[in-house]
BABA-213009 format. One line per field, with one value per atom (N, C-alpha, C): x, z, y; residue number from 1; atom name; residue in one letter. Coordinates in steps of 0.02 Angstrom, whole numbers. Example, Ala and Ser with C-alpha at 12.3 -4.5 7.8 and 13.67 -1.06 7.14 Angstrom:
east = 660/615/660/642/684/645
up = 390/390/390/354/357/394
north = -284/-225/-165/-112/-53/2
pos = 1/1/1/2/2/2
site = N/CA/C/N/CA/C
code = a/a/a/s/s/s
# end
This chain:
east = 4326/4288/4226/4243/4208/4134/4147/4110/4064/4081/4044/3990/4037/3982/3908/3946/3888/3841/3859/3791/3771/3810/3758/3710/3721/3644/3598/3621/3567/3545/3576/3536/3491/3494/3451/3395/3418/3347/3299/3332/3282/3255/3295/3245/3219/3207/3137/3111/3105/3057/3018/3035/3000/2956/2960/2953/2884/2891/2845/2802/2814/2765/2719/2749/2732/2678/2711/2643/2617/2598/2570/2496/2518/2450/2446/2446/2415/2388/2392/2370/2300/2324/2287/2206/2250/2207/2159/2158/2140/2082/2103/2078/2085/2080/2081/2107/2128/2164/2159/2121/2115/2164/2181/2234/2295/2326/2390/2434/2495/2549/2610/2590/2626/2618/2549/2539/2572/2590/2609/2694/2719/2769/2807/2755/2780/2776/2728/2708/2772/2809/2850/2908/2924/2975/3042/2993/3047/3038/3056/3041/2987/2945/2916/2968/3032/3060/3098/3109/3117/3071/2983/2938/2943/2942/2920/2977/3037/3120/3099/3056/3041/2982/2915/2867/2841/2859/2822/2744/2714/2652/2614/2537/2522/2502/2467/2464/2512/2585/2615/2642/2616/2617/2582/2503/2455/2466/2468/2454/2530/2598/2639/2611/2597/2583/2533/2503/2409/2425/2496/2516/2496/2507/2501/2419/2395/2302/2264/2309/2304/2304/2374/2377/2310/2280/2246/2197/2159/2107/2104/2168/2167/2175/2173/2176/2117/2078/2011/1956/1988/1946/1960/2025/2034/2027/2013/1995/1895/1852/1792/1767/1818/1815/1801/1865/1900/1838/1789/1734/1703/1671/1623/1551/1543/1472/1472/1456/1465/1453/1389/1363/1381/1414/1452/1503/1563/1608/1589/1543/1504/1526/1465/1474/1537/1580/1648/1676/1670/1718/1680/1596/1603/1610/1585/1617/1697/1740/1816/1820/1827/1803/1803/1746/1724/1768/1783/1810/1899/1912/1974/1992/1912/1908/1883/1870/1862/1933/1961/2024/2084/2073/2109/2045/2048/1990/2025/2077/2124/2144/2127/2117/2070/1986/1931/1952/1980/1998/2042/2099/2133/2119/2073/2043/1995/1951/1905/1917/1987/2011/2016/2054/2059/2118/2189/2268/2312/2290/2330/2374/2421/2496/2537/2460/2506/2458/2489/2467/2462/2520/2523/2453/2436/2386/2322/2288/2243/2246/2298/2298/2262/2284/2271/2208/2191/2122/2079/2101/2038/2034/2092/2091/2072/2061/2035/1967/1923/1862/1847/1880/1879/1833/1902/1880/1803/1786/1753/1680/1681/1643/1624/1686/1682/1625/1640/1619/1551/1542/1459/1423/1443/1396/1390/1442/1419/1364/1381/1324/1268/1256/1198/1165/1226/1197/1174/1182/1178/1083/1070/1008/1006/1065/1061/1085/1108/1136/1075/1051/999/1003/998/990/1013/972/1019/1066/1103/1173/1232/1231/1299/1366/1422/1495/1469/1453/1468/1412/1367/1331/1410/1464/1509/1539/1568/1586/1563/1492/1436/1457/1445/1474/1500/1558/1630/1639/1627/1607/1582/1504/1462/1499/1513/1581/1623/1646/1713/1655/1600/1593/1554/1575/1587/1605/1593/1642/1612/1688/1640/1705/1709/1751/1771/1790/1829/1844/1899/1896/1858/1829/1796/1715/1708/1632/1634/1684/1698/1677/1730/1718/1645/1621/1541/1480/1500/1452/1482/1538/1554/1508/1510/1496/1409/1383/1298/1299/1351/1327/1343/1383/1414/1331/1308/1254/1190/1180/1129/1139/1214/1223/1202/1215/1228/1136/1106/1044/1002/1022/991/1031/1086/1082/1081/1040/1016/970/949/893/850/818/766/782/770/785/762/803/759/765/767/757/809/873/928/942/952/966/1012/1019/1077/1132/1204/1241/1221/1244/1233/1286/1252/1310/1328/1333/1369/1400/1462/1474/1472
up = -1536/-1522/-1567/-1631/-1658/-1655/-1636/-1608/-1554/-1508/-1454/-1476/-1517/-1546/-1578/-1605/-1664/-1598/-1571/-1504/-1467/-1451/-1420/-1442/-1535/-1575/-1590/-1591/-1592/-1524/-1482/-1403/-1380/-1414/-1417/-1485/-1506/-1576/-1541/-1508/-1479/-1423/-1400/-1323/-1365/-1410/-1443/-1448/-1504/-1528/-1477/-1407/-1365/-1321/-1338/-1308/-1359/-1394/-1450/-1467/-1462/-1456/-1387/-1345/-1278/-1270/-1301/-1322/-1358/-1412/-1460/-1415/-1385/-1363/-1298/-1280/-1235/-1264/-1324/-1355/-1388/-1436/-1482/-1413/-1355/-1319/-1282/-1280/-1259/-1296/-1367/-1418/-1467/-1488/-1546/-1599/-1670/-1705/-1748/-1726/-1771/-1727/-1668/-1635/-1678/-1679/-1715/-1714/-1755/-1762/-1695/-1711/-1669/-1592/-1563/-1495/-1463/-1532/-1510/-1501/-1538/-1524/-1486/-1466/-1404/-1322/-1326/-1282/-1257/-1328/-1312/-1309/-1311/-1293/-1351/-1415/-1470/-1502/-1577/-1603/-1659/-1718/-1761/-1819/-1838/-1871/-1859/-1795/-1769/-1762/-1736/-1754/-1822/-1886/-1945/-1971/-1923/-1969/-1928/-1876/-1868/-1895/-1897/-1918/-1965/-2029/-2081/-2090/-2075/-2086/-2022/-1996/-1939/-1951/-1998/-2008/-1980/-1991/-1979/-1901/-1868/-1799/-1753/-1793/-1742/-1777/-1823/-1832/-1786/-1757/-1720/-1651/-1638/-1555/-1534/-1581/-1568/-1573/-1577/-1581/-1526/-1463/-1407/-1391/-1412/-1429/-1476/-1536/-1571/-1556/-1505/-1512/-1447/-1412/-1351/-1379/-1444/-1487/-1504/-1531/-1545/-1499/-1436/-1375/-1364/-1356/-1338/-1407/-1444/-1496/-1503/-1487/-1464/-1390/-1346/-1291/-1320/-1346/-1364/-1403/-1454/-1485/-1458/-1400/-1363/-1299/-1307/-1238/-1293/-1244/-1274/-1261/-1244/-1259/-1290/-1369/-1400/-1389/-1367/-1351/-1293/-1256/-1191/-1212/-1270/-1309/-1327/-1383/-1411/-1379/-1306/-1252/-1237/-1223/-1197/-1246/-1287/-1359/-1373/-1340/-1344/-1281/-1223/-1171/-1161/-1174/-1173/-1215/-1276/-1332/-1309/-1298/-1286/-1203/-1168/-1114/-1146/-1190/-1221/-1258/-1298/-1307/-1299/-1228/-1178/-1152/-1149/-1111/-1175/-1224/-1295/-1343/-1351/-1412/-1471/-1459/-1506/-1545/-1511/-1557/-1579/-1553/-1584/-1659/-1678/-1749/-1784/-1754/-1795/-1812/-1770/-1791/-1835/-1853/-1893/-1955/-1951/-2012/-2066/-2104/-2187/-2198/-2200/-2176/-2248/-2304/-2347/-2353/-2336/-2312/-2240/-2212/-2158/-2177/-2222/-2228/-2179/-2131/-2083/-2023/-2018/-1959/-2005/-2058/-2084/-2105/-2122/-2118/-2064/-2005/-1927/-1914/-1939/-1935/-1941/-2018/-2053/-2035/-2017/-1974/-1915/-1880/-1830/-1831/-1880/-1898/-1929/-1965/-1991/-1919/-1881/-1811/-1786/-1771/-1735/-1768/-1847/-1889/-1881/-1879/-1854/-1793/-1724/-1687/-1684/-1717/-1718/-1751/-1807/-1816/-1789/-1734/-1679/-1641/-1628/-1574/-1636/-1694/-1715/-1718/-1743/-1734/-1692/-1624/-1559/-1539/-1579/-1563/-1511/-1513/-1468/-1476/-1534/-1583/-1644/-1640/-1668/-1750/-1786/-1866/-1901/-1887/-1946/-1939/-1889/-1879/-1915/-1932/-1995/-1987/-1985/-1967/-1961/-1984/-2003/-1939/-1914/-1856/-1810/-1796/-1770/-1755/-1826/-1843/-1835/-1844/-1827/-1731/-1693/-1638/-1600/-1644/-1606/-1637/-1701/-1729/-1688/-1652/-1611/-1542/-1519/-1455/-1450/-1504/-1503/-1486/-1497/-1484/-1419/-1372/-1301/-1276/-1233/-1222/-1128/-1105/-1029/-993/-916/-883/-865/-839/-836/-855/-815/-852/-840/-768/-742/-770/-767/-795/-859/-914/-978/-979/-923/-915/-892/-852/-828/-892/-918/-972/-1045/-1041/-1092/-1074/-1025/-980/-987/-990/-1005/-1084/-1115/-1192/-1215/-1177/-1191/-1184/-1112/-1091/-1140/-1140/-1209/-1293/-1302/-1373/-1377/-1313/-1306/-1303/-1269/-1265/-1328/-1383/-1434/-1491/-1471/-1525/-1504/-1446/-1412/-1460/-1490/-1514/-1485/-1413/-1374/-1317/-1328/-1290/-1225/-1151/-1081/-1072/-1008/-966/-895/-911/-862/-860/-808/-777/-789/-817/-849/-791/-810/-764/-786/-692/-700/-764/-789/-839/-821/-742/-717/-650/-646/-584/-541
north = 4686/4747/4752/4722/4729/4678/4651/4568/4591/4660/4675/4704/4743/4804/4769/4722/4689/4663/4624/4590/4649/4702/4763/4788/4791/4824/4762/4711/4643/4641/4659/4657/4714/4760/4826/4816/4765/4767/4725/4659/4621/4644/4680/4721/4770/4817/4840/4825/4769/4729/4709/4692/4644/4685/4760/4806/4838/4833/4856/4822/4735/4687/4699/4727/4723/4780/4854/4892/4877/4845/4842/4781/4747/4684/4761/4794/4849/4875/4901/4968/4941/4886/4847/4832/4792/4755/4817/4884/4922/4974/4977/5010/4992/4911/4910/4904/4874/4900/4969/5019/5084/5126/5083/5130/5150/5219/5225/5194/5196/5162/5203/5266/5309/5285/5290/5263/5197/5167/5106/5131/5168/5192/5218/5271/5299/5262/5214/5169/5101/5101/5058/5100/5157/5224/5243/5195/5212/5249/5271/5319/5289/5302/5295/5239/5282/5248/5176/5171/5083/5047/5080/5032/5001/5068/5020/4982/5010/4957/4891/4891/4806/4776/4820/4802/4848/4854/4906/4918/4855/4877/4868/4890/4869/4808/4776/4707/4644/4654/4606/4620/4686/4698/4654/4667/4617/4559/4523/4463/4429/4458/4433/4445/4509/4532/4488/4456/4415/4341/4313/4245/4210/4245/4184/4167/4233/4220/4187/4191/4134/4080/4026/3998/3944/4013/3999/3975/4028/3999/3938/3916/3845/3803/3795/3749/3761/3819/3834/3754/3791/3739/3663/3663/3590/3554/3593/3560/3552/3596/3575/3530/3522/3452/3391/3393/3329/3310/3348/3348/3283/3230/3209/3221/3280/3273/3343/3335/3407/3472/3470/3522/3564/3524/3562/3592/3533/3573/3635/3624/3706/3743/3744/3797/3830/3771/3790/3823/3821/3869/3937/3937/3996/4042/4015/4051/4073/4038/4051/4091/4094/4132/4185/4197/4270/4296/4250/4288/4317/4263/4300/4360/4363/4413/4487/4470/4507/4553/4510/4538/4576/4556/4582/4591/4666/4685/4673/4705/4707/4625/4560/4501/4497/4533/4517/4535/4610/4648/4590/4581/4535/4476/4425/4370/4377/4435/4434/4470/4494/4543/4522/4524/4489/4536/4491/4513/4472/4481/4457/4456/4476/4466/4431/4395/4359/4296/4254/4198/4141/4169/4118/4102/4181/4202/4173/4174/4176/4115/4068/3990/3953/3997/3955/3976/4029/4070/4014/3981/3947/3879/3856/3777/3783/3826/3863/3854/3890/3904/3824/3780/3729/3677/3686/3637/3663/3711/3746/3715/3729/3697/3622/3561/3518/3495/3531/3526/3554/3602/3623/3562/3541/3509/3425/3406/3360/3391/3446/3454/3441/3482/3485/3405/3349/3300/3266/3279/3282/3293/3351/3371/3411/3452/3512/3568/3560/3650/3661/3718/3717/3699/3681/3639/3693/3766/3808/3854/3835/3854/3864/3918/3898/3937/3920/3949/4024/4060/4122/4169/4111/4157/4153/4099/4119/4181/4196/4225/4320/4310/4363/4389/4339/4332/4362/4333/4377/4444/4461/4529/4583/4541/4576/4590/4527/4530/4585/4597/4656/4726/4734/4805/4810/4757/4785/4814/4889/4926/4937/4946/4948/5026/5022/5048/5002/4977/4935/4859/4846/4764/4702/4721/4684/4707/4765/4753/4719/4734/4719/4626/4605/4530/4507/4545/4515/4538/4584/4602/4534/4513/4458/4395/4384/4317/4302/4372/4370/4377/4400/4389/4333/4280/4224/4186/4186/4158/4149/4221/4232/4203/4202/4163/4091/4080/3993/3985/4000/3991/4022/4042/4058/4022/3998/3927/3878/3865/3801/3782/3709/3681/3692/3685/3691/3737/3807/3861/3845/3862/3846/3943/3913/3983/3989/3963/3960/4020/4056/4125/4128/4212/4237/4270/4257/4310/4347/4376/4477/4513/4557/4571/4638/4677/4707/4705/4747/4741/4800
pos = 1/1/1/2/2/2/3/3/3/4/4/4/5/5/5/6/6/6/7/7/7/8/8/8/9/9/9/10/10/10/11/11/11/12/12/12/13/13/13/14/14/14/15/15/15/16/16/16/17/17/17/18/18/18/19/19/19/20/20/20/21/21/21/22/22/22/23/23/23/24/24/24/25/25/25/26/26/26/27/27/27/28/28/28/29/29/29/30/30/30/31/31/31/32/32/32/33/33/33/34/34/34/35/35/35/36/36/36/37/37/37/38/38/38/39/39/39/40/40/40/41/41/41/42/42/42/43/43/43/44/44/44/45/45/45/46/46/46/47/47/47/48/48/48/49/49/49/50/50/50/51/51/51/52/52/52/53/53/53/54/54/54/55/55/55/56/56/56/57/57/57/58/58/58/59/59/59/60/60/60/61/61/61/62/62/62/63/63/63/64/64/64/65/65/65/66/66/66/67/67/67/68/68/68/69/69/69/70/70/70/71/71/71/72/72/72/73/73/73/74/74/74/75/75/75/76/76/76/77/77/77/78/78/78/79/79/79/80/80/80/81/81/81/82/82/82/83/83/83/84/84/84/85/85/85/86/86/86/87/87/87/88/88/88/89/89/89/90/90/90/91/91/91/92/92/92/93/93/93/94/94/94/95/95/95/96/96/96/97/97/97/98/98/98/99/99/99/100/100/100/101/101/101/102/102/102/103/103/103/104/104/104/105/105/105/106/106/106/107/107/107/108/108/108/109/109/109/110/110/110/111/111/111/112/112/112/113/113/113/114/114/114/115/115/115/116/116/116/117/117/117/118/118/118/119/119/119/120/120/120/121/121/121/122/122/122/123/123/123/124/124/124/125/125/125/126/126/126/127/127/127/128/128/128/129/129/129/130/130/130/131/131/131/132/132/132/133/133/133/134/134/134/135/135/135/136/136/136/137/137/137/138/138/138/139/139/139/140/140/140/141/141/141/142/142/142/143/143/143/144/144/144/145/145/145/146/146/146/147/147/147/148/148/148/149/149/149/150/150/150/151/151/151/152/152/152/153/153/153/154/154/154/155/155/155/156/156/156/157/157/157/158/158/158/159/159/159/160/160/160/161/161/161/162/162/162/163/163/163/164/164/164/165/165/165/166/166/166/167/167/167/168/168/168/169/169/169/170/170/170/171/171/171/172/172/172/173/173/173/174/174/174/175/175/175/176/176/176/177/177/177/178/178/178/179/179/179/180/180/180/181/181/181/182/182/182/183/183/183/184/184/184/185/185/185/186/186/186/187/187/187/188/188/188/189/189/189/190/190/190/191/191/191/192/192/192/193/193/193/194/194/194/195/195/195/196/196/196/197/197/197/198/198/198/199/199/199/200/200/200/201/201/201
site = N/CA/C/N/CA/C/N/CA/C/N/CA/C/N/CA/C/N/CA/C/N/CA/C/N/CA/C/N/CA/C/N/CA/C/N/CA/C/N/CA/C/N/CA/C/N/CA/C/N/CA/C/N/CA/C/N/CA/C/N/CA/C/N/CA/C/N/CA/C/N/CA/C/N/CA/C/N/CA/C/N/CA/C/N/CA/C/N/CA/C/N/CA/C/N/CA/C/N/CA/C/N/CA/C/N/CA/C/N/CA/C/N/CA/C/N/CA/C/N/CA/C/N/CA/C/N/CA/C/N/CA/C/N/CA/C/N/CA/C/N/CA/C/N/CA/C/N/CA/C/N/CA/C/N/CA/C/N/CA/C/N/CA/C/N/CA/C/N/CA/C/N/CA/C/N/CA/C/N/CA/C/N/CA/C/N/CA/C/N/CA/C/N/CA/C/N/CA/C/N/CA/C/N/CA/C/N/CA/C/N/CA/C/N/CA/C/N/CA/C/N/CA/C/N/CA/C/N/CA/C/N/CA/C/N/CA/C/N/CA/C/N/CA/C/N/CA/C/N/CA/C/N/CA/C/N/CA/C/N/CA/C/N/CA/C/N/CA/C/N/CA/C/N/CA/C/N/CA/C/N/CA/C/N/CA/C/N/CA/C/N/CA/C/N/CA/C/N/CA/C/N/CA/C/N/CA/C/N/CA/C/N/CA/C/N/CA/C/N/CA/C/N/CA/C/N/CA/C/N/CA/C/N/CA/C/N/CA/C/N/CA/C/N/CA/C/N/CA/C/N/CA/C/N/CA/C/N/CA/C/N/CA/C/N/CA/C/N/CA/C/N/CA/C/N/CA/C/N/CA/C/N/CA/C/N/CA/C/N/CA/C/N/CA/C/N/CA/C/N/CA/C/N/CA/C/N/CA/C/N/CA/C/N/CA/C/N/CA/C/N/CA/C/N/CA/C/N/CA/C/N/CA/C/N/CA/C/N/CA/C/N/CA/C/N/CA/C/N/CA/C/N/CA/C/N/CA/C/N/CA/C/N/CA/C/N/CA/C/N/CA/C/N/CA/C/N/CA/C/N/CA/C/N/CA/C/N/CA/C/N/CA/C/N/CA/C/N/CA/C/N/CA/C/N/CA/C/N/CA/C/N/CA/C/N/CA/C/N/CA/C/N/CA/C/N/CA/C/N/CA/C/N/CA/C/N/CA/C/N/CA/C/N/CA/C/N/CA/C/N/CA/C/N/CA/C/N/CA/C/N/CA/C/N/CA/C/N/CA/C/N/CA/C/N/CA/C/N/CA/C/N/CA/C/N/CA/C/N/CA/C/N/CA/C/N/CA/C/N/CA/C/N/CA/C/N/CA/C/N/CA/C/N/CA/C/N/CA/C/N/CA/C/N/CA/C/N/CA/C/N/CA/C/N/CA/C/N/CA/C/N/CA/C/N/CA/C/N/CA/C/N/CA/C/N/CA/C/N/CA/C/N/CA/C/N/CA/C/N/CA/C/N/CA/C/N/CA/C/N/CA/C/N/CA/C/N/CA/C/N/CA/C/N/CA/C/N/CA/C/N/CA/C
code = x/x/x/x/x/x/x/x/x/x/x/x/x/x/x/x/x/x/x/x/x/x/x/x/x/x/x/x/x/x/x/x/x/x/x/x/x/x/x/x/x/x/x/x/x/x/x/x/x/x/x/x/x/x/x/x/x/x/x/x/x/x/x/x/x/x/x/x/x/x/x/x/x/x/x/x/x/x/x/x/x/x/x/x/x/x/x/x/x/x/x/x/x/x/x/x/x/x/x/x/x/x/x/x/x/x/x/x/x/x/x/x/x/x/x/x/x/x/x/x/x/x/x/x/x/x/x/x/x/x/x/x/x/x/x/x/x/x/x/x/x/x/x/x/x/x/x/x/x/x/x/x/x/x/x/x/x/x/x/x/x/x/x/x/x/x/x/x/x/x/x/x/x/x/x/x/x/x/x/x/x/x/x/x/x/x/x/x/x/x/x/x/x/x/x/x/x/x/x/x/x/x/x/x/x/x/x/x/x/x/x/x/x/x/x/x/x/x/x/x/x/x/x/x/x/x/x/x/x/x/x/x/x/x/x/x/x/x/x/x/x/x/x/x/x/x/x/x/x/x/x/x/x/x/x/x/x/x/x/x/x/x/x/x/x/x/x/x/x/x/x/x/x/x/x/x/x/x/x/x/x/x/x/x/x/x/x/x/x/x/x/x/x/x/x/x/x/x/x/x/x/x/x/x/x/x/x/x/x/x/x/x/x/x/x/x/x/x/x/x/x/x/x/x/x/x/x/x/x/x/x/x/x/x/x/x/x/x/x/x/x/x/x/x/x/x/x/x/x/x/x/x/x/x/x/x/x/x/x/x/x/x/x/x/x/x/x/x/x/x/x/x/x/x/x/x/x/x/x/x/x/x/x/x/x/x/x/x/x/x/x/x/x/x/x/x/x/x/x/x/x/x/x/x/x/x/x/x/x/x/x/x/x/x/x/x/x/x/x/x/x/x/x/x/x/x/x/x/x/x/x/x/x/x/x/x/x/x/x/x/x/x/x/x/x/x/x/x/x/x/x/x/x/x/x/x/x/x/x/x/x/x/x/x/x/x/x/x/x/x/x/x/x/x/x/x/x/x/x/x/x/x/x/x/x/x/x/x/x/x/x/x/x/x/x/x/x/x/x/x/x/x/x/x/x/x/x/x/x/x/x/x/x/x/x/x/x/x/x/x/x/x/x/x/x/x/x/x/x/x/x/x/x/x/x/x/x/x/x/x/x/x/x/x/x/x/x/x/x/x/x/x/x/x/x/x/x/x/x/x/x/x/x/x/x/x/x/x/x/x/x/x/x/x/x/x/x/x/x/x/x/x/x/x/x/x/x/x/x/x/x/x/x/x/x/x/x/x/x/x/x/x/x
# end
């Protein structure tokens, strides 16, 4: 009897938890991380005090709820590597990029945050940013990323990225897609004049 009992409250912790992760990439991906702790609470239909008996701080909320975006980041950056012709890589890392973070605002905050207590997220962050680095400066050697390019206009970027705000998701995505356009052509070495997407719908 007692054996039941015990797997019924482990089967109700993990269906919270999965539930709270589940609001939490809604809430986050919707508004942000300045969104409350509470919203996320009531969103996943528990009370305040089972959010923080699973996740005490919001920190170690998003840096878990933002894992599978994480780990997209890093396929995103390793499929641009793996291009051989750099500068297309480039491109491709920042168009995806930004369409990902298009669809989750709430990773733009956490990828660019500074989360001292999740060493794990901010490890991958920087091997992350490491690769990305890598690959810029193929292109630069390339002669087609402009010479004074340096990690941190990245970084600037996706900063700028996050304060997209639209009605919906689709304008959100077509207004990403022309800021994607416009980045790429202003850290082109030799700027053209390739027509921009529409950046509404």
């Amino acid at each position: 009897m007692a054996g039941n009992v015990t797997q019924t409250v482990r089967s109700d912790a993990r269906y919270n938890r999965e539930h709270i992760l589940e609001a939490a990439r809604e809430v986050f991906a919707a508004e942000g991380l300045t969104a409350p702790m509470r919203e996320v609470a009531r969103r996943a239909g528990v009370g305040p005090a089972t959010l923080y008996r699973h996740f005490p701080t919001k920190e170690l909320l998003a840096t878990e709820a933002f894992g599978d975006q994480m780990r997209a980041c890093e396929t995103i950056v390793a499929e641009g590597l793996a291009d051989p012709d750099p500068w297309q890589g480039f491109c491709t890392v920042i168009e995806k990029i930004c369409e990902l973070h298009a669809r989750d605002r709430g990773f733009t905050a956490a990828f660019t945050a500074n989360f001292p207590h999740a060493a794990d997220f901010a490890g991958r962050r920087e091997r992350t940013l490491r690769s990305a680095a890598k690959l810029a400066r193929r292109a630069q050697k390339s002669g087609q990323l402009r010479p004074d390019f340096v990690l941190d206009d990245l970084v600037l970027v996706l900063t700028a990225h996050g304060g997209i705000h639209a009605t919906s998701p689709a304008t959100r995505a077509a207004a990403s897609r022309r800021f994607a356009a416009l980045v790429i052509q202003a850290f082109r070495a030799s700027p053209t004049h390739t027509p921009l997407p529409v950046g509404r719908v």
